[in-house]
C-alpha positions as CSV (number, residue, x, y, z in Angstrom):
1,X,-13.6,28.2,-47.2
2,X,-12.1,29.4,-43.6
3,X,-12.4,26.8,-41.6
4,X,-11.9,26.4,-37.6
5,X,-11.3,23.0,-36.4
6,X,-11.3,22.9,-32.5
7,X,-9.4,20.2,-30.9
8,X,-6.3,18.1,-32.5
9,X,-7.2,14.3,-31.6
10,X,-7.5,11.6,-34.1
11,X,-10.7,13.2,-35.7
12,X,-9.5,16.8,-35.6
13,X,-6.4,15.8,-37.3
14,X,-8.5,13.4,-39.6
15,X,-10.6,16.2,-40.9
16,X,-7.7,18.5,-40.9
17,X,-5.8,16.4,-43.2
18,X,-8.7,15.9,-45.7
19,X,-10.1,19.6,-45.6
20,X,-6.3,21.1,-46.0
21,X,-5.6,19.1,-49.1
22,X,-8.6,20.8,-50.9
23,X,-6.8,24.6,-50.5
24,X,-9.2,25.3,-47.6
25,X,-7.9,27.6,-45.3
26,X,-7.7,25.7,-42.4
27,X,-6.6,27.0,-38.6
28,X,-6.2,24.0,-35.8
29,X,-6.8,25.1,-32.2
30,X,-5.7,23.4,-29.3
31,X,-3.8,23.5,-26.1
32,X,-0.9,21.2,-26.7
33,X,1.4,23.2,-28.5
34,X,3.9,21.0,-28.6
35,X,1.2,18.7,-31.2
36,X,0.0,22.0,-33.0
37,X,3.8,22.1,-33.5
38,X,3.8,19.0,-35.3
39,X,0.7,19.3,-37.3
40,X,1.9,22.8,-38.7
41,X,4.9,21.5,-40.0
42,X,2.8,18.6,-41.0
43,X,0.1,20.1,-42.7
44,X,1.1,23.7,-43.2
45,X,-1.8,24.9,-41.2
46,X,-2.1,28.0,-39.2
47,X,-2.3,26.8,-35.4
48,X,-3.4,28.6,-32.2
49,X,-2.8,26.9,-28.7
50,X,-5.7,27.7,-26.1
51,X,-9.0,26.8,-25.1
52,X,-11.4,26.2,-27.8
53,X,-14.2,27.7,-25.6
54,X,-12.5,31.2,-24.7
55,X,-13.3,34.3,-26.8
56,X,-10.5,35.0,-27.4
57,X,-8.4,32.1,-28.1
58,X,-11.6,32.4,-31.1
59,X,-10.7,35.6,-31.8
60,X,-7.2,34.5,-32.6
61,X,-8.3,31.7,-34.5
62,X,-10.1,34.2,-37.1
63,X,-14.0,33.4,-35.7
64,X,-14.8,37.3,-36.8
65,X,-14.7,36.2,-40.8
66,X,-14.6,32.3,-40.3
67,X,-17.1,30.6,-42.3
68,X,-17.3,27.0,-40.4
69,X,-16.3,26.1,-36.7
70,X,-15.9,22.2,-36.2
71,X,-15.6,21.4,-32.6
72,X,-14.2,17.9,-31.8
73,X,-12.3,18.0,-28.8
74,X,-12.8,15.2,-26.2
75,X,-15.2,17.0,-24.3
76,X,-18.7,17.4,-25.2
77,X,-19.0,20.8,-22.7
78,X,-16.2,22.4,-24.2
79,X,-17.8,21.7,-28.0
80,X,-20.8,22.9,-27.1
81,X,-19.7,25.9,-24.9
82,X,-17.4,26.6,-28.1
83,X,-20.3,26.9,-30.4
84,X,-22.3,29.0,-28.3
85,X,-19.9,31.7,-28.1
86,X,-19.1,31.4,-31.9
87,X,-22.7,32.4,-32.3
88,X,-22.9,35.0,-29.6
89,X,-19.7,37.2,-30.3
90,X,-18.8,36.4,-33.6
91,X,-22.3,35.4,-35.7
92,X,-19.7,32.3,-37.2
93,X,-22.7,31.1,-39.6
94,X,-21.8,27.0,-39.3
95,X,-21.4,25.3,-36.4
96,X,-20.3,21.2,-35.9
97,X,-20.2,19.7,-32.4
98,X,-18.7,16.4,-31.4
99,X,-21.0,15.0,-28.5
100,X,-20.2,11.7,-27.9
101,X,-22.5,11.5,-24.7
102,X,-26.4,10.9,-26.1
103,X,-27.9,12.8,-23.4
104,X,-27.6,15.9,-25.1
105,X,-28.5,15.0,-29.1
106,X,-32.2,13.3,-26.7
107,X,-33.1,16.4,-26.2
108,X,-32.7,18.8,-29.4
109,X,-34.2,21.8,-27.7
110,X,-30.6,22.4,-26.1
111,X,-28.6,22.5,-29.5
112,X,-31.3,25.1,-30.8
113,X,-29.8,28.8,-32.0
114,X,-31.4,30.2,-28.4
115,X,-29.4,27.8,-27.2
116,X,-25.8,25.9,-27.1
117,X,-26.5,27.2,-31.1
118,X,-24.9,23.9,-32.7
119,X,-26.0,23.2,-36.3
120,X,-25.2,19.8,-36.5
121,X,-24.1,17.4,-34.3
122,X,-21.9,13.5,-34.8
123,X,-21.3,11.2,-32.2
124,X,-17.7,9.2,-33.9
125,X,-18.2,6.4,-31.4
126,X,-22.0,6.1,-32.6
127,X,-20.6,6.3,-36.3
128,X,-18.1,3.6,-35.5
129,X,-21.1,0.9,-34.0
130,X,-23.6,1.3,-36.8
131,X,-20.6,0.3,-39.5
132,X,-19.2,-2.2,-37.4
133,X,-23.3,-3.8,-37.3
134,X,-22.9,-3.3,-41.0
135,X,-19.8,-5.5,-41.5
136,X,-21.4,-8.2,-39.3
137,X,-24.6,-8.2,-40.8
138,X,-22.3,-9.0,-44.6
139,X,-19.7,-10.7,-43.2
140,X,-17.2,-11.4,-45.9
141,X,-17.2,-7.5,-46.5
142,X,-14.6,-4.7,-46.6
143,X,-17.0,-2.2,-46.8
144,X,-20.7,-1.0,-46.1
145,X,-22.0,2.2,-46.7
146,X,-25.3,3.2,-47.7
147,X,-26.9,6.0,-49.6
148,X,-30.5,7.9,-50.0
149,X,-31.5,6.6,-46.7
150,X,-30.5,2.9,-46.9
151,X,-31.9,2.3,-50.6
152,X,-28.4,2.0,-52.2
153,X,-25.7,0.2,-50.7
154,X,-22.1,0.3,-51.9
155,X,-20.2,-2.5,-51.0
156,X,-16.3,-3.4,-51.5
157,X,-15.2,-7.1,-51.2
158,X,-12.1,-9.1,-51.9
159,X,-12.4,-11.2,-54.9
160,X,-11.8,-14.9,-54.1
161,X,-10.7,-17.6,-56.2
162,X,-14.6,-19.8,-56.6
163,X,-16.7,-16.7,-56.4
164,X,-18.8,-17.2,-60.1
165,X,-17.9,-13.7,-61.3
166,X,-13.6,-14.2,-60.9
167,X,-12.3,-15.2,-64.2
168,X,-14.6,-13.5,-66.2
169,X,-15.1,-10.2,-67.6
170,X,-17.8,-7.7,-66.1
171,X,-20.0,-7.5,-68.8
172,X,-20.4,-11.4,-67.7
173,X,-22.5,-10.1,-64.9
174,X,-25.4,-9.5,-66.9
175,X,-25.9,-13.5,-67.3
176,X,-25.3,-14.0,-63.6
177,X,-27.6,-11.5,-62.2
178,X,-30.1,-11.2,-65.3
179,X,-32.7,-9.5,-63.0
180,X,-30.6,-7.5,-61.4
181,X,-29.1,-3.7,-61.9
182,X,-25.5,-3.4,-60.7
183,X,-22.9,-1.2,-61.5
184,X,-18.7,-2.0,-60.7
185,X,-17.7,1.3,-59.4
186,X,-14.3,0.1,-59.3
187,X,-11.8,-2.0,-58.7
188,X,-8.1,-1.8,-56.7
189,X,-5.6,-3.9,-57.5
190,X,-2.4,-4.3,-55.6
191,X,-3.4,-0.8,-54.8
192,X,-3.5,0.6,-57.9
193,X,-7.1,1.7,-59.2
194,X,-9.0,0.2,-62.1
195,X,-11.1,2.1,-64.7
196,X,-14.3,-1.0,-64.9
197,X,-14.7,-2.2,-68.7
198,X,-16.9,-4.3,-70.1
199,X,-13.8,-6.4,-71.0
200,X,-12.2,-6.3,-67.4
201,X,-11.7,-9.3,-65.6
202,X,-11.8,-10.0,-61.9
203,X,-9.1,-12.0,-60.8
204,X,-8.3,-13.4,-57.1
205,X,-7.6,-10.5,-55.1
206,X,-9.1,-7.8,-56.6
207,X,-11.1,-5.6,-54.3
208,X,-14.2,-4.7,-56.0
209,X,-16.9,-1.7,-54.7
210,X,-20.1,-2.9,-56.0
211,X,-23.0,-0.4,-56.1
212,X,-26.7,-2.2,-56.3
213,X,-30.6,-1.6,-54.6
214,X,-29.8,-2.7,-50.7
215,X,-32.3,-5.3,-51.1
216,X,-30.0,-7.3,-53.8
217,X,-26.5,-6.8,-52.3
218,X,-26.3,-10.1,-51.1
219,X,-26.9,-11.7,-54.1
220,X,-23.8,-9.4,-55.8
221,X,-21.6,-10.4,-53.2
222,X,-22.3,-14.2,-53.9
223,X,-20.8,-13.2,-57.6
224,X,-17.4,-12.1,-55.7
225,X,-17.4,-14.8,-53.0
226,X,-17.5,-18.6,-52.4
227,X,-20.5,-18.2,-50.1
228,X,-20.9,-16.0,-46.8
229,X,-21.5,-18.0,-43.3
230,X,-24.1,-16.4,-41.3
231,X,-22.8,-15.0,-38.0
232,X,-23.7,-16.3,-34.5
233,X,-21.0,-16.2,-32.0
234,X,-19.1,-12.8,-31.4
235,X,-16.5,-11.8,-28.9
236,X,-15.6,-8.1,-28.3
237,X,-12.4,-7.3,-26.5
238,X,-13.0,-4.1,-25.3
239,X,-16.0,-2.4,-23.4
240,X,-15.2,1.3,-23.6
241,X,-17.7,3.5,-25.1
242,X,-18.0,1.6,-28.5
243,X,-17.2,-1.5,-27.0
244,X,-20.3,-1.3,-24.8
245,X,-22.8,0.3,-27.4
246,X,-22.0,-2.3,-30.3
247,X,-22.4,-5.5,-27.4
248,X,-26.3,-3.4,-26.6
249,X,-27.1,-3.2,-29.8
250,X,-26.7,-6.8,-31.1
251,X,-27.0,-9.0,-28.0
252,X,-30.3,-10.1,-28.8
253,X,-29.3,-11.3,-32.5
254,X,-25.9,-13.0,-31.7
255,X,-24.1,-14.9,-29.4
256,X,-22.0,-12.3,-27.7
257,X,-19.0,-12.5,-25.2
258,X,-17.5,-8.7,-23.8
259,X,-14.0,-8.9,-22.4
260,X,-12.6,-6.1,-20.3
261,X,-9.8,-5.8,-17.9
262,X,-10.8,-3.6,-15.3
263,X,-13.3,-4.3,-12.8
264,X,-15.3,-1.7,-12.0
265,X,-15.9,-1.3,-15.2
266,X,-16.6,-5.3,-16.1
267,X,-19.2,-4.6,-13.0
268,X,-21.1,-1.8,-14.9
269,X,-21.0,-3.6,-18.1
270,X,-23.0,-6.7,-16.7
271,X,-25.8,-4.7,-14.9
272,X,-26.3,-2.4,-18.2
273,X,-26.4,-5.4,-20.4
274,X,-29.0,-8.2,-20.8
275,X,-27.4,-11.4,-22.8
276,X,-24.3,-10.5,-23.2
277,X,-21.7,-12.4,-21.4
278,X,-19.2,-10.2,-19.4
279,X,-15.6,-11.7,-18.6
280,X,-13.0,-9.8,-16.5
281,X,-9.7,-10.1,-18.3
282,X,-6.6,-9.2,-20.9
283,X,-7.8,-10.2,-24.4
284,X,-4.0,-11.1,-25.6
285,X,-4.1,-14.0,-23.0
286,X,-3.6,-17.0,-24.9
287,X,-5.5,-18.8,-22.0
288,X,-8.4,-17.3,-21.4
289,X,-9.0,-17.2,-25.2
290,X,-8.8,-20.7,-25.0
291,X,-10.8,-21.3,-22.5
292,X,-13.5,-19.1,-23.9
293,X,-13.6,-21.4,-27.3
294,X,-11.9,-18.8,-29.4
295,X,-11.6,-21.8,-32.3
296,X,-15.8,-21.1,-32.7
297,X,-16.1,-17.8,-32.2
298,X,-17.5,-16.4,-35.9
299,X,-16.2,-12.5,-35.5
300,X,-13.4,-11.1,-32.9
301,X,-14.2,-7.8,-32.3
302,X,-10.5,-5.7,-30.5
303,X,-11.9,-2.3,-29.8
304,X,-9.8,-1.3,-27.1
305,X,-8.4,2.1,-26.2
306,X,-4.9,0.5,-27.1
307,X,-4.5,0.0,-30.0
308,X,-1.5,-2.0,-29.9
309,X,-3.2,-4.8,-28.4
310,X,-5.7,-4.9,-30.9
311,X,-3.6,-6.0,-33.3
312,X,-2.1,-8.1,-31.0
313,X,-5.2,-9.8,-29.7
314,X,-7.0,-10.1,-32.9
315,X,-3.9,-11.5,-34.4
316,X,-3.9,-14.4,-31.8
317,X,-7.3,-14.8,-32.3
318,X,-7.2,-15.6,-35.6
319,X,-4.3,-17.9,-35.3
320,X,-6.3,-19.9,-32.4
321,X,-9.1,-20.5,-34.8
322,X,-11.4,-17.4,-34.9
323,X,-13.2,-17.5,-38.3
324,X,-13.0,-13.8,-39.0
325,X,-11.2,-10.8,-37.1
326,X,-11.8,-6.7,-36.5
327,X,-9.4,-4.5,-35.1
328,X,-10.0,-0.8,-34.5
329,X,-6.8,1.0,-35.1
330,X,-6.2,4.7,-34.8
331,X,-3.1,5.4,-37.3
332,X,-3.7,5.5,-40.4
333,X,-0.3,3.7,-41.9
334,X,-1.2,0.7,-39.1
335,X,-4.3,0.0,-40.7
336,X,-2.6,-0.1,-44.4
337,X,0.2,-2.5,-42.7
338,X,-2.2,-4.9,-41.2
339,X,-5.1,-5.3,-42.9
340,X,-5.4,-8.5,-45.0
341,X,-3.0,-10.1,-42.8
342,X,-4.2,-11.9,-39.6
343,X,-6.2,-8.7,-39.5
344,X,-9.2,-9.4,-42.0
345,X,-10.4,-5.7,-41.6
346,X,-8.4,-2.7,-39.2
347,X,-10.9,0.0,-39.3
348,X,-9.9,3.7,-38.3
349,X,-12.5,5.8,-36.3
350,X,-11.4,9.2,-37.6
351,X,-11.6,7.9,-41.4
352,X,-15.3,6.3,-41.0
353,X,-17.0,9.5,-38.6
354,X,-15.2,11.6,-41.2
355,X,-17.8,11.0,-44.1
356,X,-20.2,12.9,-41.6
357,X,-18.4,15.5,-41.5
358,X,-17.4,16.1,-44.7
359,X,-21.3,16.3,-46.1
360,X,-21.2,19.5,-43.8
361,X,-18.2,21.1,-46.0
362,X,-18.6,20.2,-49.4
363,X,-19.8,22.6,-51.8
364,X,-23.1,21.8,-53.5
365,X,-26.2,19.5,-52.0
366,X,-24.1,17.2,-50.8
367,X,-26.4,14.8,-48.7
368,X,-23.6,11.8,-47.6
369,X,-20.1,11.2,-48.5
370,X,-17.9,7.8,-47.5
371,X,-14.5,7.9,-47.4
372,X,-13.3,4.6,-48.8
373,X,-10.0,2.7,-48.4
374,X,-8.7,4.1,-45.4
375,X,-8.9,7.7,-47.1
376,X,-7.5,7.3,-50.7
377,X,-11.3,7.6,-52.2
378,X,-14.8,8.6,-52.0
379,X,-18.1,8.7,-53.0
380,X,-20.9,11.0,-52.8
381,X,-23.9,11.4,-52.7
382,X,-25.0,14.7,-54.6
383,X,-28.4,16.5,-55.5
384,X,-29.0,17.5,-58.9
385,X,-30.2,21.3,-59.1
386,X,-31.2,23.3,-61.7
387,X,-32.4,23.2,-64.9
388,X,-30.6,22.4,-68.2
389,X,-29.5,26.1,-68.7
390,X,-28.1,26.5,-65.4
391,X,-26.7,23.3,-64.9
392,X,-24.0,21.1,-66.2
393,X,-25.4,17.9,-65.4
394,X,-29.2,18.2,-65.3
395,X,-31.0,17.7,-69.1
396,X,-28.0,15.9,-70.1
397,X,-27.3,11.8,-71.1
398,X,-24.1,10.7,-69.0
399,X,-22.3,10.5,-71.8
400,X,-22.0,14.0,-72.7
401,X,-21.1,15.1,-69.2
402,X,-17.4,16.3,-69.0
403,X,-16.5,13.6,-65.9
404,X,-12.8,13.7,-64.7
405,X,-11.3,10.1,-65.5
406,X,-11.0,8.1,-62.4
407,X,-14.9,9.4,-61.5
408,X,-17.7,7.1,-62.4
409,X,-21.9,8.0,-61.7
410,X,-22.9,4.5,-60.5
411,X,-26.2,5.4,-59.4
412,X,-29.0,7.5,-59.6
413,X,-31.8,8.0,-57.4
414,X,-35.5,9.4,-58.2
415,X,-37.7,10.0,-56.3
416,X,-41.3,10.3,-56.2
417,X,-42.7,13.0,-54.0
418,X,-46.9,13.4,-53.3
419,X,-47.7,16.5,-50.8
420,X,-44.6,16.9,-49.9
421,X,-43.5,13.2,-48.7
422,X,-41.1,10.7,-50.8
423,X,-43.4,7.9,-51.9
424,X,-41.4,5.9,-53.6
425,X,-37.6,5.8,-54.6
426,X,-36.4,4.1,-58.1
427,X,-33.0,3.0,-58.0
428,X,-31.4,3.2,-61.6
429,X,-28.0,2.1,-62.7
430,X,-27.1,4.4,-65.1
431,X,-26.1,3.5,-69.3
432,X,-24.2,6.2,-71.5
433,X,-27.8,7.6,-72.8
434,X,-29.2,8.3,-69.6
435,X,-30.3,11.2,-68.8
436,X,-30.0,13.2,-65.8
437,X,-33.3,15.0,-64.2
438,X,-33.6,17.9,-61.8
439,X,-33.6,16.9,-58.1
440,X,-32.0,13.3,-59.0
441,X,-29.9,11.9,-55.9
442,X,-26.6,11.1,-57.8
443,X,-24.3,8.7,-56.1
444,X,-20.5,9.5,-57.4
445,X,-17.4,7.3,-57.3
446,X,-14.2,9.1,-57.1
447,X,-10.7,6.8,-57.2
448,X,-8.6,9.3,-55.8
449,X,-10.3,12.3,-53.4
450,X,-8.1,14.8,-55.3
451,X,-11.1,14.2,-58.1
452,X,-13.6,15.7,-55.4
453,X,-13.2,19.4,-55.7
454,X,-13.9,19.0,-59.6
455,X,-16.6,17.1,-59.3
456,X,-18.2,19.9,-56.9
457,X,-17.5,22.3,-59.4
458,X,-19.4,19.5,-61.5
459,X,-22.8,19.5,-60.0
460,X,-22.9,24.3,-58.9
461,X,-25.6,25.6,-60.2
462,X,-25.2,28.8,-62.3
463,X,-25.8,32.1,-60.3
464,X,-29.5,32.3,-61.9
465,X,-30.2,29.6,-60.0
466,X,-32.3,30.3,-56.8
């Protein structure tokens, strides 16, 4: 696939990375050459320094035969303006905007083809606060992510020495959680990747993805943990864009305390928001922390623009007694170095809005994809089309389809359709004998993402398929 990515921030390198190591044909545009530089030596990607929005730095960028244009620069009028001409002088037949302000994705009408002619829109910093609300909502979690619309949630924890599942093997599970269907995607330890057995044992340490019906996750993660504590006091440090949405959307569940260090903006923050308390100040000052009662605070939130002092204040807030920490970290090898640490979870904002983006690319009905430990996995979600002659998965038990090793089907979704609307969804974990029916939502574990192209090539349809 040609592929056009405008704009070489933390996202556009994100998706730049990910989409070049499947032999796409990729071509970053933006003006600072001296980054483009970098990235082609980097990446070995064609580059072209200019303005996203001009005809012809599009030109030069190959827009006449380009098959997708993914605008992410920093500004939403450039994205859109970007997409527009796409469409008007060059028919480019996909386009992706980033718009991180919401007044334009309220009113649809303006991203129509008659209009700024943007397919499909993300908002990363919108991405970010919804997983961050996930985390908080399961608080000893690595990982949320949900599938077919919130019925299937995948779920990665840290195994801890007490939780009623560590010791024993998997196939244990079925005593614990007799009435309940889960499936052990897989499990990483000390960063290597586990093929689940029957006979495998969890052991202290172990990060385990857990897929399961939403409404039982809890009681799987009880099998990996001592016990969760409920949380009720959070401090954010930070209240930027994401800062500010997360504190709105969960002020009137928790007890919640916004730190920021400049003024004008501290003065905005406390007019726009109802509960939430709003302190002027620098979140890596031991005193104020202090004086604040870091030692009850449930969840420390660092989402700052720096993300040096997010490590640094979350660190200190863990060491003065804050039960669980966050920090939002932009590179990639940061968040491998720190995590675990002081640092219960570093999250990176160009690895979680990613997933987004990469439904838009795959090959195939790919409804959601997650990109899982900072990038080294995935999972999909993937529609089943065809029938048994055309395709290589529907008609058949799991069993006798050819899966790379390393890929495991955890679970499959039916659903029941009446006039046209989805009436009810069954959530099935999957045995070796079951088989796999036309239109089936399949939810995919791959170990590595180098097992993601094959798996594509898994799920095509044959070409008498229409």
């Amino acid at each position: 696939m040609k592929i056009i990515i405008l704009g070489a921030g933390q996202v556009g390198t994100s998706v730049a990375e990910n989409l070049v190591s499947e032999a796409n044909d990729i071509t970053l545009v933006d003006s600072n050459a001296e980054l483009l530089e970098q990235l082609r030596e980097r990446f070995e990607a064609r580059t072209v320094c200019g303005n996203g929005a001009s005809p012809t730095t599009l030109r030069e960028a190959g827009a006449d035969d380009a098959d997708l244009l993914i605008a992410v620069t920093q500004s939403d009028e450039t994205n859109l303006c970007a997409c527009k001409v796409a469409r008007t002088l060059f028919n480019l037949p996909t386009r992706i905007a980033r718009l991180r302000s919401g007044e334009f994705v309220d009113y649809p009408e303006l991203l129509a083809p008659d209009n700024f002619a943007v397919d499909f829109s993300i908002c990363p910093e919108q991405i970010v606060t919804d997983y961050i609300k996930r985390l908080i909502s399961f608080p000893e979690a690595l990982q949320v992510l949900e599938f077919a619309e919130g019925t299937v949630s995948l779920i990665g924890v840290r195994a801890f020495e007490g939780g009623p599942l560590v010791g024993h093997p998997l196939k244990a599970l079925r005593y614990h959680l007799p009435n309940i269907e889960v499936r052990i995607a897989a499990i990483y330890r000390n960063g290597e990747a586990l093929i689940p057995e029957g006979d495998t044992i969890i052991v202290p340490g172990d990060e385990v993805f857990c897929l399961a019906a939403s409404v039982h996750i809890r009681q799987v993660m009880r099998e990996m943990r001592r016990g969760d504590h409920p949380m009720r006091r959070i401090m954010i440090a930070g209240g930027g864009n994401i800062g500010f949405r997360l504190a709105r959307s969960i002020e009137q569940d928790y007890n919640v305390k916004l730190l920021d260090v400049n003024k004008r903006r501290t003065q905005m923050l406390a007019t726009s928001l109802d509960r939430t308390l709003v302190l002027r100040g620098d979140s890596t000052d031991e005193k104020l922390l202090e004086n604040e009662g870091i030692d009850e605070i449930d969840l420390f939130v660092a989402l700052t623009n720096d993300e040096e002092d997010n490590i640094m204040s979350a660190s200190l807030a863990k060491r003065m007694g804050a039960r669980r920490t966050l920090a939002l970290i932009n590179r990639k090898s940061y968040v491998d170095l720190v995590q675990g640490g002081p640092i219960d979870i570093a999250i990176s904002p160009a690895q979680i809005s990613i997933g987004t983006l990469l439904a838009h690319v795959r090959r195939g009905d790919v409804v959601a994809v997650h990109s899982l430990r900072r990038g080294a996995a995935e999972a999909l979600e993937i529609v089943a089309h065809g029938s048994s002659s055309e395709s290589k998965v529907v008609g058949k038990p799991i069993e006798e389809i050819p899966l790379p090793r390393g890929v495991t089907i955890g679970a499959i979704v039916r659903n029941e359709v009446r006039d046209e609307r989805i009436v009810r969804r069954e959530v099935i974990m999957p045995h070796h004998d079951t088989l796999i029916e036309q239109d089936d939502h399949i939810i995919v574990f791959c170990t590595h993402k180098k097992l993601v192209r094959q798996v594509e090539k898994l799920f095509q349809v044959g070409f008498t398929f229409l």
